[in-house]
N, C-alpha and C positions, 0 to 999 in steps of 0.2 A: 586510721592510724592516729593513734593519740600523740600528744606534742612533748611528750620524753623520747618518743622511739626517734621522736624527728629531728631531736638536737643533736648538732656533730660537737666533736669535743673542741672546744674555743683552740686551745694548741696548735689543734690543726689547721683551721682555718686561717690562723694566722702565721704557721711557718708556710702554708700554701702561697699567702699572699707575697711575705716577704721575700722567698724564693723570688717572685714575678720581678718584685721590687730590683731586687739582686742583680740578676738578669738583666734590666732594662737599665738599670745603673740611677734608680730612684732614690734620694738618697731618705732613709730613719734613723731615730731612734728610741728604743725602746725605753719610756723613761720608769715606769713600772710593769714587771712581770706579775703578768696574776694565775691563779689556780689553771689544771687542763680542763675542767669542762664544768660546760654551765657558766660560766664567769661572764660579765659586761665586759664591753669594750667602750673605750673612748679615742677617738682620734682626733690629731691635731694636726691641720693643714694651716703649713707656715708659708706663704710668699714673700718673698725677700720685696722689702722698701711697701709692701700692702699693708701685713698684719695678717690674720690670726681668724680662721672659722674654728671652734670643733663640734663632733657627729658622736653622739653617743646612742644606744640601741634601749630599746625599751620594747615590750611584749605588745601586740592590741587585744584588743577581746577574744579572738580565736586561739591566743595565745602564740602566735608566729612576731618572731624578729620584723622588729621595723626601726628604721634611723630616722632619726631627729637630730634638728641643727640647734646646740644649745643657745646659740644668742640667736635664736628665732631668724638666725638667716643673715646678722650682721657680722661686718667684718670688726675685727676686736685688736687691739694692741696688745702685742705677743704676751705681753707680763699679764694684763686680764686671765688671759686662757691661762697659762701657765699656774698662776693664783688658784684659777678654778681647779685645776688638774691635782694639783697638792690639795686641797680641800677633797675633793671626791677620793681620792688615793686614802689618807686620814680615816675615812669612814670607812672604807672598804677594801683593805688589803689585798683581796683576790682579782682585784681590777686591771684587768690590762689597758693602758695607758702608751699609744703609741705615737711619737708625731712624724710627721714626713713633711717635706721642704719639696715643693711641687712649683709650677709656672702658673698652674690654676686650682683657685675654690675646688677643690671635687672630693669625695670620699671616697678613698681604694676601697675600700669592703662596700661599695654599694653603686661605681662605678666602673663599670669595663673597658670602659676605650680611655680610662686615664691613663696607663702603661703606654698606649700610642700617642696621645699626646706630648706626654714627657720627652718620647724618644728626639 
């Protein structure tokens, strides 16, 4: 199976997630809407009184999504990310850009048990 058959369209993936969000009373928001398919994502995990990871997605060699932590894994002051997120946005209009307000560092699109945790 080649790696077009195997992309779901970005929209979905993310009215999937936010549904969950919804649901579990997780709270987002969307600060850039980008293209339905094909499109990056960037998210931003905000903890109140910590600061600021975000997880942006980039391809490997086989060509399959994988996440990466843009400050190599450091926790950042909300305005850094934010800064960052308006520069990526700039470049790329079809970017979706989402941040969510969580109790822990974790990345919804790349963590399952974060909805349990929250609750």
């Amino acid at each position: 199976m080649d790696s077009s058959s195997q992309r779901q369209q970005t929209k979905l993936i993310i009215d999937g997630l936010l549904h969950r969000c919804n649901f579990a009373g997780v709270p987002y928001y969307i600060v850039n809407r980008g293209g339905h398919d094909g499109c990056a994502i960037l998210c931003k995990c905000y903890v109140a009184g910590k600061g600021a990871k975000l997880y942006a997605q980039m391809r490997d060699m086989d060509g399959a999504l994988k996440w990466y932590e843009v400050f190599e894994g450091n926790i950042e002051v909300e305005s850094k990310a934010d800064e960052y997120l308006r520069n990526e946005i700039s470049m790329d209009p079809d970017l979706w850009a989402i941040e969510f307000e969580l109790t822990a560092f974790l990345n919804p699109f790349d963590a399952d048990d974060f909805l349990i945790m929250e609750s």
